[in-house]
DOLUMKE-369225 format. One record per residue (C-alpha): residue in one letter; x, y, z; residue number from 1. Coordinates in Angstrom, 1 decimal. Layout:
<residu->A	px->X	py->Y	pz->Z	num->NUM>
...
***
This chain:
<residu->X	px->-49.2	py->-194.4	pz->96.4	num->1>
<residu->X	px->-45.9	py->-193.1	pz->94.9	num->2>
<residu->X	px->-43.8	py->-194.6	pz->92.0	num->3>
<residu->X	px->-40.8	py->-194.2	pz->94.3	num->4>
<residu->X	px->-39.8	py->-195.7	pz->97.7	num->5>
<residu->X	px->-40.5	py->-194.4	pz->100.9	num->6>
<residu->X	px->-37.4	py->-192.9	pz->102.8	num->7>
<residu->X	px->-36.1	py->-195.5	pz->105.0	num->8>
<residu->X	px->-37.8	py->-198.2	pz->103.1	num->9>
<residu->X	px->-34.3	py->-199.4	pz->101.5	num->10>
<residu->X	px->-31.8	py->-202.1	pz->102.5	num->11>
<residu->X	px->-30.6	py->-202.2	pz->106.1	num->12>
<residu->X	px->-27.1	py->-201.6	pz->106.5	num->13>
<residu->X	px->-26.9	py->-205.4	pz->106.7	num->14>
<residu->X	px->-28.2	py->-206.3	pz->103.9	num->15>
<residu->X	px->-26.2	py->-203.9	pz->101.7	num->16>
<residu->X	px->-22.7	py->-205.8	pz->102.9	num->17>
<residu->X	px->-24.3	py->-209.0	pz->102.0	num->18>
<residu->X	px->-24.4	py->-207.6	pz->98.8	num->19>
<residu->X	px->-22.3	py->-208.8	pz->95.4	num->20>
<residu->X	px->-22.1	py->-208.7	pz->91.9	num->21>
<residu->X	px->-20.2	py->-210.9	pz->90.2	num->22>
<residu->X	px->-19.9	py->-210.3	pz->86.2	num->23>
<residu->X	px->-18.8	py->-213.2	pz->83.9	num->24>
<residu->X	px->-17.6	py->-212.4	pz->79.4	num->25>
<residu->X	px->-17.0	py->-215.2	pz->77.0	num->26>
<residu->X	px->-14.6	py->-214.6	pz->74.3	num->27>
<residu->X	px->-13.1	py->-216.5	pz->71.6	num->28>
<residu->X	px->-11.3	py->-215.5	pz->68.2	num->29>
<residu->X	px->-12.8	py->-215.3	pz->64.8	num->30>
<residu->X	px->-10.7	py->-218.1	pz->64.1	num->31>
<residu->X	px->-12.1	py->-219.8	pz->67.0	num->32>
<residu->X	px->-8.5	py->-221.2	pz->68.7	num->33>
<residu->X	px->-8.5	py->-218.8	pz->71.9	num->34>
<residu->X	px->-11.6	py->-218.9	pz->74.4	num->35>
<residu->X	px->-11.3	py->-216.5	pz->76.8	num->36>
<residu->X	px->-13.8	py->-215.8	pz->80.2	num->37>
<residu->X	px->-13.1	py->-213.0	pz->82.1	num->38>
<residu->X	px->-14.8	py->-212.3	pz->85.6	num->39>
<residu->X	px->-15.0	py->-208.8	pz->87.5	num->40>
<residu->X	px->-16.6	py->-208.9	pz->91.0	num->41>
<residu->X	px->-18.3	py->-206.3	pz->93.2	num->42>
<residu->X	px->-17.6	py->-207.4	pz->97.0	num->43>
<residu->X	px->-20.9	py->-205.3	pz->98.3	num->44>
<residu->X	px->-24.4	py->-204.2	pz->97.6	num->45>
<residu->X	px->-24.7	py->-203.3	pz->93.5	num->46>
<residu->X	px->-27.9	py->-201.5	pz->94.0	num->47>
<residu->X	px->-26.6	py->-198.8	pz->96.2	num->48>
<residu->X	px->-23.5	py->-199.0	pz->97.7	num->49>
<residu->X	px->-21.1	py->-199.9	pz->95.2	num->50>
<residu->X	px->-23.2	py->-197.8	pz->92.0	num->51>
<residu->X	px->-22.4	py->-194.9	pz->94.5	num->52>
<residu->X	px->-18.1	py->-195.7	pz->94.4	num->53>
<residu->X	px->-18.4	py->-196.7	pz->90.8	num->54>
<residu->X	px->-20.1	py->-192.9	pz->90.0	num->55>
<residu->X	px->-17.5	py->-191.3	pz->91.8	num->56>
<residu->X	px->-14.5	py->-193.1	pz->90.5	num->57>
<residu->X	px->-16.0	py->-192.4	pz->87.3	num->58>
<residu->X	px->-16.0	py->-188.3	pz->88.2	num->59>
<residu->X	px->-12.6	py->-188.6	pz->89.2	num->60>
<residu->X	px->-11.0	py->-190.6	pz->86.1	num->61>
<residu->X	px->-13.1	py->-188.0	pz->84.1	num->62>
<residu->X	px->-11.2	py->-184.8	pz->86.0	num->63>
<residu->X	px->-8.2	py->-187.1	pz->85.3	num->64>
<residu->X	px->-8.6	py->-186.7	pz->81.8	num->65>
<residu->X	px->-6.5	py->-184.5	pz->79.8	num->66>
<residu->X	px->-8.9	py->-182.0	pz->77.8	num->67>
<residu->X	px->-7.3	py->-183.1	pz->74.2	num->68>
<residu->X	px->-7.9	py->-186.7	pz->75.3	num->69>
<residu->X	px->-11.8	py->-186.6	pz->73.8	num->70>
<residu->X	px->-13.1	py->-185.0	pz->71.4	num->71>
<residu->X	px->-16.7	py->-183.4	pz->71.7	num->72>
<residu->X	px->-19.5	py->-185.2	pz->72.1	num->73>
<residu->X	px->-21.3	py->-187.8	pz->74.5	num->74>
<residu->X	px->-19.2	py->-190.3	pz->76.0	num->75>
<residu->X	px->-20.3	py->-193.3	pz->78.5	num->76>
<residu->X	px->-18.0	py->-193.3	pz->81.5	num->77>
<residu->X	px->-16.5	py->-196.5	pz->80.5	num->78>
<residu->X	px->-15.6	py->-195.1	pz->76.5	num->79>
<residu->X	px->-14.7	py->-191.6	pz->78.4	num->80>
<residu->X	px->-12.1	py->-193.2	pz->80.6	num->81>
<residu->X	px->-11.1	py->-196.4	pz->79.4	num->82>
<residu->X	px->-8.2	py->-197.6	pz->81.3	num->83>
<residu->X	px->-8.4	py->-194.9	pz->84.1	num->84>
<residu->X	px->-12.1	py->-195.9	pz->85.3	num->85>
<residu->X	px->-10.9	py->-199.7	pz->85.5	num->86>
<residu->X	px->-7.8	py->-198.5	pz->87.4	num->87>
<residu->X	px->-9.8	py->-196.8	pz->89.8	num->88>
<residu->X	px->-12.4	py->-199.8	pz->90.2	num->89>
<residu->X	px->-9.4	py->-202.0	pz->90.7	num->90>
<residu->X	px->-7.4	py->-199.5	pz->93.2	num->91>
<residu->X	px->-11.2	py->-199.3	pz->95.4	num->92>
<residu->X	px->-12.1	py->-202.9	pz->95.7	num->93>
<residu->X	px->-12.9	py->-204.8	pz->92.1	num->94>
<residu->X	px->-11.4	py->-207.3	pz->91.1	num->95>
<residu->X	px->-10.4	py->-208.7	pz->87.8	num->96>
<residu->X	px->-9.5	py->-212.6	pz->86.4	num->97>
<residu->X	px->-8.9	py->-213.2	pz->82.7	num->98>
<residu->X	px->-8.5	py->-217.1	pz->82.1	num->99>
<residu->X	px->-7.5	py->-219.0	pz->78.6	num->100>
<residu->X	px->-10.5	py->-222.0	pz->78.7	num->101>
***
């Protein structure tokens, strides 16, 4: 009895396009006159098939980067490529809603 899966034991093909994420942020102002609620979905299976598009748009807004962009050090792909990750997410299937509440 292994820690990990079997092979083949995963989602069926199926399941996996059944699959959605949907993420929901409150905001508001220090001075507390703006609320803000942004939502960003994921139209197929988080688990698997969309962590596999979101690592590879997040390779290729990486290469994207100009070498002066960053200075040394350790980086999440999100502080690494800002603007050009969310780009990328957007351009391959996420979408993004910012509303005033």
């Amino acid at each position: 009895m292994g820690v990990l899966p079997e092979p083949g034991s995963g989602p069926s093909a199926e399941e996996m396009e059944k699959g959605f994420l949907t993420l929901t942020g409150y905001a508001e102002t220090k001075n507390k006159e703006a609320k803000m609620k942004a939502v960003m979905k994921f139209y197929t299976d988080p688990g698997y098939k969309d962590t596999a598009r979101m690592c590879v748009e997040a390779a290729l807004a990486l290469v994207d980067l100009p070498k002066s962009q960053k200075p040394g050090g350790v980086y999440s792909p999100a502080a690494a490529c800002a603007e050009g990750l969310f780009e990328r997410l957007l351009a391959t299937g996420t979408t993004w809603e910012v509303a005033e509440l």
